[in-house]
N, C-alpha and C positions, 0 to 999 in steps of 0.2 A: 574823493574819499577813499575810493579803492587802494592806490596809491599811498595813501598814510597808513591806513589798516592793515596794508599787505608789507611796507617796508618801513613804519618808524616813523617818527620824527624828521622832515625833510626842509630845503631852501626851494623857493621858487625856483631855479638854477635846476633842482635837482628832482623836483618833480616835473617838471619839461623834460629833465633829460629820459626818463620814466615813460611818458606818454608815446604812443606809435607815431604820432605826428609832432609838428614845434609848432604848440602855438606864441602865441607874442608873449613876452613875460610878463607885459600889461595885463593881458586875459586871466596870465593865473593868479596875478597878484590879485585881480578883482574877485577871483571866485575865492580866493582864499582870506580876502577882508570880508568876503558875504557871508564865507562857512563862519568865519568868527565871531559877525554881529548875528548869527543864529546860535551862537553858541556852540556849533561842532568842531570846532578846532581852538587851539589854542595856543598862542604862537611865543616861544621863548626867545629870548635874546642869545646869541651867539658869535658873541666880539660884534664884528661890523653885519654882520649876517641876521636874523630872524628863522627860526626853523619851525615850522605850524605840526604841531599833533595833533591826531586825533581825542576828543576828550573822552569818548566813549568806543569800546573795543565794537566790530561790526555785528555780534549779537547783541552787545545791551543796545546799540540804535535800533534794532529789528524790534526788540520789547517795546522802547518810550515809543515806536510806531503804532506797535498795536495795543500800545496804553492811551494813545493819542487817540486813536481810532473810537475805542473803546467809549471811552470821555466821550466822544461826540454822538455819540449813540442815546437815543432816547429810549431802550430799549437794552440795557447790555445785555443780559439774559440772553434775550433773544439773537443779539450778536453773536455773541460767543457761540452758543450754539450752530448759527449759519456756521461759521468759521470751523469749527469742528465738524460739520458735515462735508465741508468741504476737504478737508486735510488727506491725506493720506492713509490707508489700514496702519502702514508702520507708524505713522507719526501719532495715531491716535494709540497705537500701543505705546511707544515711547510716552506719551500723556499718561495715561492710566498705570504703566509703571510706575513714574513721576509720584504720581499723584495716590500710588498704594503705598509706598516708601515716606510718605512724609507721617511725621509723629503728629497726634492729636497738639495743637496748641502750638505747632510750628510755624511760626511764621515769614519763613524764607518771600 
């Protein structure tokens, strides 16, 4: 995924050529029929070629992560809160900025 997020729209060919090692172009064709039956990539036609995208940029996947998370949580409340204790002084100021800047009825 690193690899689409960080350069585009690629061919199996061209995400091999990408990686520090070669792996078989079997390997990546299977991780990239996997990313798709999971929904993370999305592979367009390109003449004789297929090029896979990313369908989501590498922050909205870190969200449906911790939207995933969330969800499974019997508890969000109490999630969320671990997870904000956990976070960082800046990241919990970047939060509370966030979250002073938003207008009553916003529902970003």
């Amino acid at each position: 995924m690193d690899v689409l997020w960080d350069q585009g729209a690629m061919t199996i060919r061209q995400v091999i050529n990408q990686l520090p090692s070669e792996p078989a172009y079997t390997t990546i064709a299977t991780v990239l029929r996997n990313l798709e039956r999971k929904h993370l990539v999305t592979p367009e036609r390109d003449g004789h070629s297929v090029r896979y995208r990313a369908r989501h940029t590498r922050e909205q996947h870190a969200a449906l992560l911790m939207e995933h998370a969330l969800a499974a949580s019997r508890d969000r409340a109490a999630s969320m809160l671990h997870f904000i204790d956990a976070i960082s002084p800046s990241d919990v100021e970047l939060l509370r900025s966030y979250l002073d800047g938003r207008t009553a009825g916003d529902d970003r």
